[in-house]
C-alpha positions as CSV (number, residue, x, y, z in Angstrom):
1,X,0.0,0.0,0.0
2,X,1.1,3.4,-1.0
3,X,0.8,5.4,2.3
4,X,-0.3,9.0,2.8
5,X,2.0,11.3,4.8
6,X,1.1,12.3,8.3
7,X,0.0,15.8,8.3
8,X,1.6,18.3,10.7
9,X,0.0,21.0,12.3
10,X,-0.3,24.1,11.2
11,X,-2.0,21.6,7.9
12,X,-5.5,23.2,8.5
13,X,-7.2,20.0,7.9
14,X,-6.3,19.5,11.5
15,X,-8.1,22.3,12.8
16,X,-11.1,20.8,11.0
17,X,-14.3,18.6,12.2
18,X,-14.5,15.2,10.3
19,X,-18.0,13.8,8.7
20,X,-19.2,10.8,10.3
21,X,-19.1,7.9,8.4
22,X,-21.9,6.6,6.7
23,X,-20.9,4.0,4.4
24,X,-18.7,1.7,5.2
25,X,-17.9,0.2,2.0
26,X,-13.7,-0.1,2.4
27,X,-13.2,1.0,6.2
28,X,-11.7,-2.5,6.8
29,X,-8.7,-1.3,4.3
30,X,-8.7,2.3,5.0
31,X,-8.5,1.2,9.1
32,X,-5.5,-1.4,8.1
33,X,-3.7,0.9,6.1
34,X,-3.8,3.7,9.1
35,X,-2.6,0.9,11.3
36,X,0.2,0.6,9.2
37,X,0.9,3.8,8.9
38,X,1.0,4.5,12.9
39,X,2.9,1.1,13.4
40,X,5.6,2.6,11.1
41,X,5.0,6.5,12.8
42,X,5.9,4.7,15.6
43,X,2.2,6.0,17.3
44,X,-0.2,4.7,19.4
45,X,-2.9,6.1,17.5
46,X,-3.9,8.2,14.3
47,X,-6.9,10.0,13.4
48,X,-8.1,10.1,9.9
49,X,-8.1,14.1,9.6
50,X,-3.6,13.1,9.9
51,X,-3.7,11.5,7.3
52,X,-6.2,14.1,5.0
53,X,-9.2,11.7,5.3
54,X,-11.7,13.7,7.0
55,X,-13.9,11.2,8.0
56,X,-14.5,10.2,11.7
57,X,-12.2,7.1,11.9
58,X,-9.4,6.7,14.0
59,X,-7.1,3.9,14.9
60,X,-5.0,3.0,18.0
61,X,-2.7,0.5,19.7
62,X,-1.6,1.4,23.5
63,X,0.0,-2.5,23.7
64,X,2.4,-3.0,20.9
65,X,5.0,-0.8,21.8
66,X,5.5,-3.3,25.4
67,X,4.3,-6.6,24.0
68,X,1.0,-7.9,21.8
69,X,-0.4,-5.9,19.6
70,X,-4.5,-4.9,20.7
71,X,-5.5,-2.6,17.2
72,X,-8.7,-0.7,17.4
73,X,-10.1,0.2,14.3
74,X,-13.1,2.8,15.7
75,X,-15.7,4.8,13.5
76,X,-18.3,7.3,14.2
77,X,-16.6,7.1,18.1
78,X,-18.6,9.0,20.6
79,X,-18.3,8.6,24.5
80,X,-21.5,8.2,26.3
81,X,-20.4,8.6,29.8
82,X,-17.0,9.6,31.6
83,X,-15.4,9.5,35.1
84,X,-15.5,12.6,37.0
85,X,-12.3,12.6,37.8
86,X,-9.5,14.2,35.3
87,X,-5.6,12.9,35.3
88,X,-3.3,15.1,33.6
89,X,-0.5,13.7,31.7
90,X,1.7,14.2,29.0
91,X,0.9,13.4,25.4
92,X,2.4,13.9,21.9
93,X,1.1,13.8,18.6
94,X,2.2,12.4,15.4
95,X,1.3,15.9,13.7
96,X,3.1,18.4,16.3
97,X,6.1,16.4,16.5
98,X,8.7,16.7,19.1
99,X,6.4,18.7,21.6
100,X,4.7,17.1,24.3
101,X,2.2,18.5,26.7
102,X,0.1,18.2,29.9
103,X,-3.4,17.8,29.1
104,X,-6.0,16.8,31.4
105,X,-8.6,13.9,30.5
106,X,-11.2,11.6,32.1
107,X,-9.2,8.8,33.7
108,X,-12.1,6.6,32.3
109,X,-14.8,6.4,29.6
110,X,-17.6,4.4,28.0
111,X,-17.0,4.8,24.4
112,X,-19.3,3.8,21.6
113,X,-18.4,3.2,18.3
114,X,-18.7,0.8,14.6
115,X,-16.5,-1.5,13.6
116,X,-15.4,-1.4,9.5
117,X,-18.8,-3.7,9.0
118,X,-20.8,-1.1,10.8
119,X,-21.6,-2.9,14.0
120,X,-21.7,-0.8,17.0
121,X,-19.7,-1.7,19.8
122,X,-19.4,0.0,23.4
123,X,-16.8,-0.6,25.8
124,X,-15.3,1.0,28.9
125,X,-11.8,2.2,28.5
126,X,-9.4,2.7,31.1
127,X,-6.2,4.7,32.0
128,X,-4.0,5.1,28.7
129,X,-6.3,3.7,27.0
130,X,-9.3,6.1,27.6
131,X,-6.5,8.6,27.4
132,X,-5.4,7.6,23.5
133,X,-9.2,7.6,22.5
134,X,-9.7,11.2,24.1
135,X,-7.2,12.1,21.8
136,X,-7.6,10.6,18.8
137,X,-11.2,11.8,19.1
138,X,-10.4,15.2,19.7
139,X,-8.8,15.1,16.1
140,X,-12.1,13.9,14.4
141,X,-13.1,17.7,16.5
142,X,-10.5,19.3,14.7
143,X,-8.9,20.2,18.1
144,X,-4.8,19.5,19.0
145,X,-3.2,19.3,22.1
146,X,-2.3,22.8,21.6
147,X,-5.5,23.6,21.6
148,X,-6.2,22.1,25.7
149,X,-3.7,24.6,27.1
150,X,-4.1,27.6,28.5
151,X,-2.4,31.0,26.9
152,X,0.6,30.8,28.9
153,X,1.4,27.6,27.6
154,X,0.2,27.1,24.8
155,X,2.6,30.3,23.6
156,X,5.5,28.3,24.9
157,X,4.3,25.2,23.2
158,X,4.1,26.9,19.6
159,X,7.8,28.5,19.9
160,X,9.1,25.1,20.8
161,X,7.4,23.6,18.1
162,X,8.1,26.5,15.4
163,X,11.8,26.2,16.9
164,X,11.8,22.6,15.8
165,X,10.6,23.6,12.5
């Protein structure tokens, strides 16, 4: 497979909400060939708006890295209920690379979402897990890590990054 390039932020297409997905004729591939494409990143997880498919698909694998591999391949994801309680911790992203930030998140959440076929599934996610889909998720929103900080440091955040550049 011919893979795509991972976007990098300031692309716009990241800033961007995604259309949820309504036929799922070819998800199956399009969800293998992002898992590829974040195996070989090397990510966790990779949003479909990273790649330029603007679509509300992302993909994600918070095992691999320390043994088996776990892939999600989740569509049309939405959560449908969420601790109260918010961890923050530091996360990077394929598309601002080499900047990592604290963001806050719900330590848990009950996420629903199709599979390629269009079945719906809904499962609890926990610790990095619920953290990686609160990300990825936030992509289909068209929102970045940069955009979960406050002024102060976000600022710092962008000159690191355009200091990268």
């Amino acid at each position: 497979m011919n893979l795509p390039p991972i976007l990098t932020w300031p692309d716009p297409r990241l800033s961007e909400p995604c259309a949820k997905v309504t036929d799922f004729a070819g998800m199956e591939a399009l969800g293998r060939g992002m898992l590829e494409i974040m195996y070989a990143a090397p990510g966790r997880g990779l949003a479909g708006p990273q790649i330029g498919v603007m679509q509300r698909i992302f993909v994600m694998d918070v095992t691999w890295k320390e043994g088996a591999k776990t892939p999600f391949i989740c569509i049309n994801p939405r959560i449908v209920a969420a601790s109260d309680n918010k961890v923050i911790g530091e996360e990077a992203c394929l598309s601002i690379p080499g900047v990592a930030a604290d963001v806050a998140r719900h330590d848990w959440i009950q996420m629903r979402w199709n599979l390629p076929n269009g079945d719906e599934v809904t499962e609890r996610l926990e610790g990095f897990a619920a953290i990686c889909a609160q990300h990825e998720m936030d992509h289909l929103d068209g929102v970045v890590i940069f955009d979960r900080l406050d002024a102060a440091t976000r600022d710092e955040k962008l000159a690191e990054y355009e200091r990268l550049a």
